[in-house]
Structures are given as structure tokens and as C-alpha cells.
C-alpha positions as a Markdown table, in Angstrom:
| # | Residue | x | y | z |
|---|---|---|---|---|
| 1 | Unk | -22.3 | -10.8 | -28.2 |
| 2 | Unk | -21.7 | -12.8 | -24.9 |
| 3 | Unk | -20.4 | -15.5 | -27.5 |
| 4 | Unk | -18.0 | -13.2 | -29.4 |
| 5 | Unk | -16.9 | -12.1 | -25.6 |
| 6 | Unk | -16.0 | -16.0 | -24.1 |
| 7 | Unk | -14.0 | -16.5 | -27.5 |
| 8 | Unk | -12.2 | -12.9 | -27.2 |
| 9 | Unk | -11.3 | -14.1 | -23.4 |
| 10 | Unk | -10.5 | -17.9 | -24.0 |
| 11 | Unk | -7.6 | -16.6 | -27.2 |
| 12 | Unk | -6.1 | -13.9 | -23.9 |
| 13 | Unk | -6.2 | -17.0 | -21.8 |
| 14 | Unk | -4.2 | -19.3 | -24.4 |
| 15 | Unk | -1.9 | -16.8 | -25.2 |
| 16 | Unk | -1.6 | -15.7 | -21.7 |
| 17 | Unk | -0.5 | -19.7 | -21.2 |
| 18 | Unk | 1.6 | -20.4 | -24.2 |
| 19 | Unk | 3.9 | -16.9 | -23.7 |
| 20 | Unk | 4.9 | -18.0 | -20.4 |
| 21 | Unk | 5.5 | -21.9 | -20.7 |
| 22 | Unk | 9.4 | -20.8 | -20.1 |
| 23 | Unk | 8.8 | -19.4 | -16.8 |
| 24 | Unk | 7.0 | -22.3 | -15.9 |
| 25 | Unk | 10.5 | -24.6 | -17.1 |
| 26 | Unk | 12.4 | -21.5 | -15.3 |
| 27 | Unk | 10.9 | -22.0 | -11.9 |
| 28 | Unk | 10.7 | -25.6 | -11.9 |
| 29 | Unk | 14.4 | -25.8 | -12.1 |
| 30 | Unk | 15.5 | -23.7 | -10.0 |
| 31 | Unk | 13.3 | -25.5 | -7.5 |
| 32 | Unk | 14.0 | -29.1 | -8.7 |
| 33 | Unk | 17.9 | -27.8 | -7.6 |
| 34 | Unk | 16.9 | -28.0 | -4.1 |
| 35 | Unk | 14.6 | -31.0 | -3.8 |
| 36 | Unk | 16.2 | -33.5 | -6.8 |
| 37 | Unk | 16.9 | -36.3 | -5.0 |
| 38 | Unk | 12.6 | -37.0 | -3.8 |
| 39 | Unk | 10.8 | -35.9 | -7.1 |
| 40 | Unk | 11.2 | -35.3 | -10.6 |
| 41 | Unk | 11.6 | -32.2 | -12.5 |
| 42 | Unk | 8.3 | -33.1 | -14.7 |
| 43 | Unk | 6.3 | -33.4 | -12.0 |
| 44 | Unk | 7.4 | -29.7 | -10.9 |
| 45 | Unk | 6.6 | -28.2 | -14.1 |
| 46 | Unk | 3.0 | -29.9 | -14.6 |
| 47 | Unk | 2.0 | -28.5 | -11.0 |
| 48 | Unk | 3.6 | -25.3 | -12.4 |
| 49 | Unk | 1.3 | -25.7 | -15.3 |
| 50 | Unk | -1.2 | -25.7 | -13.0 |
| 51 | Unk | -0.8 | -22.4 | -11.5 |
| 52 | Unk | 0.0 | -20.7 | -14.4 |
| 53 | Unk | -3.4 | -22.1 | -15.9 |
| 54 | Unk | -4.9 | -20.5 | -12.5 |
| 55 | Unk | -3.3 | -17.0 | -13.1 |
| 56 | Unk | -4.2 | -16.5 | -16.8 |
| 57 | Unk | -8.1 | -17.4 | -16.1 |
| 58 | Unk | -7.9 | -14.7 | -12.7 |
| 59 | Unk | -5.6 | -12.7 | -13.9 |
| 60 | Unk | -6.8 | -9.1 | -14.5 |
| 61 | Unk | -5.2 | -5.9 | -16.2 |
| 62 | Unk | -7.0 | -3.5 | -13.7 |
| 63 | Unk | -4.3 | -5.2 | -11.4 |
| 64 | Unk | -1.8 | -2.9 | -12.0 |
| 65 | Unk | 0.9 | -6.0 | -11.9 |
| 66 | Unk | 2.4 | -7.5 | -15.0 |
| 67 | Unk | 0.9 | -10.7 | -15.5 |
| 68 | Unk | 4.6 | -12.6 | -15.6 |
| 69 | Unk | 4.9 | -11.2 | -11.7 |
| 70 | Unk | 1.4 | -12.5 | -10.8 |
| 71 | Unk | 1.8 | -15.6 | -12.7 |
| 72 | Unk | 5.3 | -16.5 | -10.8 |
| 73 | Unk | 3.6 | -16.0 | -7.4 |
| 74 | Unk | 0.8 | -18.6 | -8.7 |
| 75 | Unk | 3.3 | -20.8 | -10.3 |
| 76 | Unk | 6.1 | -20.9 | -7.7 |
| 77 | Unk | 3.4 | -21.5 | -5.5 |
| 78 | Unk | 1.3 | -23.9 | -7.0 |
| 79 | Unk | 4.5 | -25.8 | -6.8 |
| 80 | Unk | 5.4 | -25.3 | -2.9 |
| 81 | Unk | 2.1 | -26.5 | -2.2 |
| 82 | Unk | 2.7 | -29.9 | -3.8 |
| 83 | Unk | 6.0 | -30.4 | -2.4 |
| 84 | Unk | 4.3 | -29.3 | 1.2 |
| 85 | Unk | 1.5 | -31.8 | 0.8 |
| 86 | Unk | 3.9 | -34.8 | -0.6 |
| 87 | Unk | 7.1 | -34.5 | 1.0 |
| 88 | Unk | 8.5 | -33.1 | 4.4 |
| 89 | Unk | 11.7 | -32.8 | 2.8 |
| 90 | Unk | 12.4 | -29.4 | 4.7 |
| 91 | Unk | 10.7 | -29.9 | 7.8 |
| 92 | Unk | 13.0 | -32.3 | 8.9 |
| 93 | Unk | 16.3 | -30.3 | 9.0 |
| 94 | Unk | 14.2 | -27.5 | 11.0 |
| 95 | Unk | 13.8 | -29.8 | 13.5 |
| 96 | Unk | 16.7 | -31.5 | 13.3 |
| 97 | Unk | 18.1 | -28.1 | 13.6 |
| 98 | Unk | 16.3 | -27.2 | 16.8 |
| 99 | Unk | 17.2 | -30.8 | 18.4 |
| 100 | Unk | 20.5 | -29.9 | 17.6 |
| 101 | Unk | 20.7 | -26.3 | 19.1 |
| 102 | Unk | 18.8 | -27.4 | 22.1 |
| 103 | Unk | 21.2 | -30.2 | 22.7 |
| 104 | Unk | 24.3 | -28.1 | 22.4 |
| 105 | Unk | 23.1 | -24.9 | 24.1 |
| 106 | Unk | 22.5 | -27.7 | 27.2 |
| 107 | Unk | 25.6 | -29.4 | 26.6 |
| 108 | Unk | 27.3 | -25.6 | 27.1 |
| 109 | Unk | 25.6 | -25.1 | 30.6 |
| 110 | Unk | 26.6 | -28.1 | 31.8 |
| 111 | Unk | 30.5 | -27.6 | 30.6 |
| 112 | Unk | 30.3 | -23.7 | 31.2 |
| 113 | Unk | 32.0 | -23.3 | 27.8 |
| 114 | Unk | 31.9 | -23.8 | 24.3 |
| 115 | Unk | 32.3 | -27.4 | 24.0 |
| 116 | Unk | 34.3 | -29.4 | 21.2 |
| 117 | Unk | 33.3 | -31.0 | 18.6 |
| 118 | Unk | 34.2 | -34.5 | 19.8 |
| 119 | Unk | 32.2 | -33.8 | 23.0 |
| 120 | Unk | 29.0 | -32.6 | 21.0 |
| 121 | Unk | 29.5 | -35.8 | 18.6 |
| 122 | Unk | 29.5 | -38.0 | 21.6 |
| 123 | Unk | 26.7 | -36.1 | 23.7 |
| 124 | Unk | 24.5 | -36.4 | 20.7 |
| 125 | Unk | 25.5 | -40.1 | 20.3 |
| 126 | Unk | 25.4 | -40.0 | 16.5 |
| 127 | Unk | 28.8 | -40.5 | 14.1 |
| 128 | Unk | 31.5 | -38.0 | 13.1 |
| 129 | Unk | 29.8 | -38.9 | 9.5 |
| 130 | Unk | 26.2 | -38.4 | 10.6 |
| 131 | Unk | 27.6 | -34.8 | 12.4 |
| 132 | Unk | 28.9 | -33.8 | 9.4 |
| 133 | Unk | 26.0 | -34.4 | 7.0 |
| 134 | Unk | 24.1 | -32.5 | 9.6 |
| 135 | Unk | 25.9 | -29.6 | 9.8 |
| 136 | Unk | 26.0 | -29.8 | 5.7 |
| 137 | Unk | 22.4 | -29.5 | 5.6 |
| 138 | Unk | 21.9 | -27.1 | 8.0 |
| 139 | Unk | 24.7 | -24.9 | 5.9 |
| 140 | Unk | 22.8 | -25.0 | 2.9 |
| 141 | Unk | 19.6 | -24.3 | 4.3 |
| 142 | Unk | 21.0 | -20.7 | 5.7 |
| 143 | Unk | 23.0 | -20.2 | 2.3 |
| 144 | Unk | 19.4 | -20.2 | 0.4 |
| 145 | Unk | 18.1 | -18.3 | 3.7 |
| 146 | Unk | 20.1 | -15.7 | 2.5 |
| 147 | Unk | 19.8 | -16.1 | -1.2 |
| 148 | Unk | 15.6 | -15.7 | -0.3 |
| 149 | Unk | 15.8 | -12.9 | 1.8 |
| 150 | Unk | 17.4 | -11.4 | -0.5 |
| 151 | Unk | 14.9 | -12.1 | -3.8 |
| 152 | Unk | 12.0 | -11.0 | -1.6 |
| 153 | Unk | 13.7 | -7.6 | -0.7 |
| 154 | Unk | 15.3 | -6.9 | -4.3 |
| 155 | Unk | 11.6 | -5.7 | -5.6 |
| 156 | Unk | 12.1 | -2.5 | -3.1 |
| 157 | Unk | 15.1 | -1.8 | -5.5 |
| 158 | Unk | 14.5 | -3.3 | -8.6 |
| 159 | Unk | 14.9 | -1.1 | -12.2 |
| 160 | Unk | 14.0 | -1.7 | -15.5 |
| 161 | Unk | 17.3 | -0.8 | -16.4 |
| 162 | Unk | 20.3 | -3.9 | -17.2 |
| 163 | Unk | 23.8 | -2.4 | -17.1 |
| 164 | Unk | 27.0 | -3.0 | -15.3 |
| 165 | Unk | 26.5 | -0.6 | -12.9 |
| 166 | Unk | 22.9 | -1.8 | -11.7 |
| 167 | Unk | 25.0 | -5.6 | -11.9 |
| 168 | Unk | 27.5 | -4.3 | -9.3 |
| 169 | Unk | 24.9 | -2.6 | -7.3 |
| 170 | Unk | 22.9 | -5.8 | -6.9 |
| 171 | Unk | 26.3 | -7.2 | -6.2 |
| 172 | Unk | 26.7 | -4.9 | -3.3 |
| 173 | Unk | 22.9 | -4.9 | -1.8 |
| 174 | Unk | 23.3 | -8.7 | -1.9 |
| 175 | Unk | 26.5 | -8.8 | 0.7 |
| 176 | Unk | 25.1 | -5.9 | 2.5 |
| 177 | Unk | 21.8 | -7.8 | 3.0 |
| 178 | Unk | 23.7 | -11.1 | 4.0 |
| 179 | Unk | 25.8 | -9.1 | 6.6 |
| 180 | Unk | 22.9 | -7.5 | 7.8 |
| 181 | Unk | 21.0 | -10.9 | 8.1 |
| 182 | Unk | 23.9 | -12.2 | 10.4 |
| 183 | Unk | 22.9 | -9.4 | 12.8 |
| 184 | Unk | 19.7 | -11.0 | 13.8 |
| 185 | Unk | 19.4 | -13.1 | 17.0 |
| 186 | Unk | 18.3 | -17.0 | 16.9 |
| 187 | Unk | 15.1 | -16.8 | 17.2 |
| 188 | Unk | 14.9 | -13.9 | 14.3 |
| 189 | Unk | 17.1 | -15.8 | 12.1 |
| 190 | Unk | 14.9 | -19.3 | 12.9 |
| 191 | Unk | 11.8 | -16.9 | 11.3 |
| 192 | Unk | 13.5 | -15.5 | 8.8 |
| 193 | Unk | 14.1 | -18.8 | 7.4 |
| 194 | Unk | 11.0 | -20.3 | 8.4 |
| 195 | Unk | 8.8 | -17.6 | 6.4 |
| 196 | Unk | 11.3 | -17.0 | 3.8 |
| 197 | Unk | 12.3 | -20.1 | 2.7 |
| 198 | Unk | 10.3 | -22.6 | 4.0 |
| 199 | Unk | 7.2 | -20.2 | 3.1 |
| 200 | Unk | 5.4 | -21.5 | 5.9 |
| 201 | Unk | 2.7 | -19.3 | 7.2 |
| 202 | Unk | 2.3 | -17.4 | 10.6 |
| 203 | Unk | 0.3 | -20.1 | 11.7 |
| 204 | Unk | 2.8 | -22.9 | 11.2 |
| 205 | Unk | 5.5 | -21.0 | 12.4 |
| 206 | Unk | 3.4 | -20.5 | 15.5 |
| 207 | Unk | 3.4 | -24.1 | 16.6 |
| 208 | Unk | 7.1 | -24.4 | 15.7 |
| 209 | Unk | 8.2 | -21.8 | 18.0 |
| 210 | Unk | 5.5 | -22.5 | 20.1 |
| 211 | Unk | 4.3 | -18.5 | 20.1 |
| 212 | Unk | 1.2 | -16.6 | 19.4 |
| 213 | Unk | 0.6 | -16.1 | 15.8 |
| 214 | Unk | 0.8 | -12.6 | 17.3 |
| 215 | Unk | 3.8 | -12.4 | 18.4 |
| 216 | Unk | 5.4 | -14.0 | 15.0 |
| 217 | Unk | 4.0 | -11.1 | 13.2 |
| 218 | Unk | 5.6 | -8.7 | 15.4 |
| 219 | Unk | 8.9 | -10.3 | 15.1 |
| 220 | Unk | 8.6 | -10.5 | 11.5 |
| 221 | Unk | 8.2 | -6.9 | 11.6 |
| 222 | Unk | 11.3 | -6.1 | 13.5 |
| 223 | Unk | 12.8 | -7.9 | 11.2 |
| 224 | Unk | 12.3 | -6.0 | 8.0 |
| 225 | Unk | 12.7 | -3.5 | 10.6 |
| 226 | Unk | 15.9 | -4.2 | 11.3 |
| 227 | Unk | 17.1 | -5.2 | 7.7 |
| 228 | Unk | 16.1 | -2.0 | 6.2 |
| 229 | Unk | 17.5 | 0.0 | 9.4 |
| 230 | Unk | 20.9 | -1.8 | 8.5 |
| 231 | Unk | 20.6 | -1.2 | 4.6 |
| 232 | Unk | 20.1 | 2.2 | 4.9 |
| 233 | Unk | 23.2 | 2.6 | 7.2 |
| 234 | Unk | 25.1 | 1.5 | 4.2 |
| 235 | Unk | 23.2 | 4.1 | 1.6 |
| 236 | Unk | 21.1 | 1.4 | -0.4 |
């Protein structure tokens, strides 16, 4: 009986596995878009593999979560983790990012006004081209900010449903979200993209900001806070 039980379980495991080797290519890519130029897309996929291994063997029906939601989760972040541990690919335009803000918010006081671009250029002694990749990265960095946000707040309003009505809503919630996003102060919008994006946890974004782990939480809070406040302003 126990036999006929570990054979029963091992074919839901395989099948688990083999109906969801797309979503494993599925996330890979859309990752491998972001981080192409320091690893290969195989590599993504085989520690996708990994996770989605991890999720069919815990996976549970009594979960009351469709096994291709909890198997993204494992996936997505079986590959994060590998990217985190080989690479500081992201870390280095957050802090780039924060040299830069620090530089230029001193560079204001001292000039008591918004200074030029010429001005920042040669108070951060770096070149017109070096600037400009800079301010590139940074760019693109709050253009998925936004993009994230909005994935991880879609579930509140997701439907089974695929029309062109639920298209255009998405549509809408998606520029209502991203105006609402540019409502939040530095330090908000610094978190937002720090948990959001760069999926670091409380504990990392603590020594970042160089706050309790305490008060990350509660600024996380205000910030769905605020979000939803703002969404629901506009009806969504």
C-alpha cells in the first residue's frame, strides 16, 4: 500500500513538472531581459528548474492556491536567489543612485538652486557620457519599478475573465497606479523599489537606509497605504 502511494505521488510530481516546463522558459525570459549582458538565459531556466522541482514535491492541494501560482513564486524565486548570490548587478545602480542624490541634493545647498547639468557633471567629476549612462540606468530601473508595483498589486484585481473591456481596465489601473507611485516622497519611492524590484528583504533594506527593520515595515505599510488610498480616488 505505502508502495502503491510513493508511485501514485512520484507520477503527480512528474506531471506536476512536465505541464509547467513553459513557465519555467516564460520566466526565465522575461528575467534574462533585464540581466542579458552577465548570464545566460540557460543558466536561468535550469535554476528555474530547480524551483519548479521544489514546488511540485511541497506543493499541496489543501493550499487552496493553483499550483502554476505557487510554482511561479518558487520559480521566479529560485532564480533571484542565484542572480543575488552570483552577481550584484542591481546593487550597484542603488548605490550609485544614492551617491548621486546625495551629491546633488549637496551641490543644491551650496548653490541655493537647482543646479545645471554642466555643474552637476563637473561637481561629480565624471563625463557628459558617464552622466548620461547613469541617468539611463537609473531610468530604467524606475520604469520596471513601476512595471513591479504594478504586477504585485494586479492580484487585488485580477479576473478570470479575458475581454476588451478587462484589457482597457488593466490599461487604466496600470497609469493610475504609475501616477499614484509618483506621489510618494524619496525615501518611499527608494523602498518601493528596493522591496519591489530588487526583492530585497526588510532586513537588507534596513542597512541600506540605515533604519530599524521596524521602521521599513511601517513605511512599507504607508505605502500600500497610500497607493490604495490613491486608487480608490480614481474608482478602481
Amino acid at each position: 500500500m505505502a508502495s502503491y502511494y510513493q508511485n501514485d505521488k512520484e507520477k503527480s510530481i512528474n506531471y506536476l513538472i512536465e505541464s509547467n516546463l513553459d513557465l519555467v522558459k516564460k520566466i526565465a525570459w522575461q528575467i534574462f531581459g533585464r540581466v542579458s549582458n552577465i548570464v545566460e538565459v540557460e543558466d536561468l531556466v535550469q535554476q528555474g528548474m530547480e524551483g519548479l522541482i521544489q514546488a511540485a514535491q511541497k506543493y499541496s492541494p489543501k493550499d487552496e492556491i493553483k499550483f502554476s501560482q505557487y510554482a511561479y513564486l518558487r520559480i521566479r524565486g529560485s532564480i533571484i536567489d542565484f542572480l543575488r548570490k552570483n552577481s550584484n548587478l542591481c546593487r550597484t545602480t542603488i548605490q550609485k543612485k544614492k551617491e548621486f542624490d546625495f551629491k546633488i541634493l549637496e551641490l543644491q545647498k551650496k548653490l541655493n538652486r537647482e543646479p545645471t547639468k554642466t555643474e552637476i557633471i563637473d561637481f561629480l567629476q565624471i563625463t557628459e557620457n558617464e552622466y548620461s549612462y547613469w541617468l539611463t540606468a537609473f531610468e530604467a530601473n524606475k520604469t520596471q519599478s513601476l512595471d513591479s508595483i504594478y504586477d504585485e498589486f494586479s492580484i487585488l484585481y485580477a479576473s478570470n475573465d479575458n475581454n476588451p473591456e478587462q484589457t482597457l481596465d488593466e490599461k487604466q489601473l496600470k497609469e493610475a497606479l504609475k501616477n499614484a507611485v509618483k506621489t510618494l516622497n524619496h525615501r518611499e519611492s527608494l523602498i518601493t523599489q528596493l522591496y519591489y524590484v530588487e526583492e530585497l528583504n526588510v532586513y537588507e533594506i534596513a542597512e541600506i537606509m540605515q533604519i530599524s527593520t521596524g521602521r521599513v515595515s511601517q513605511i512599507k505599510k504607508m505605502i500600500v497605504k497610500k497607493l490604495r488610498e490613491s486608487l480608490n480616488e480614481k474608482n478602481f
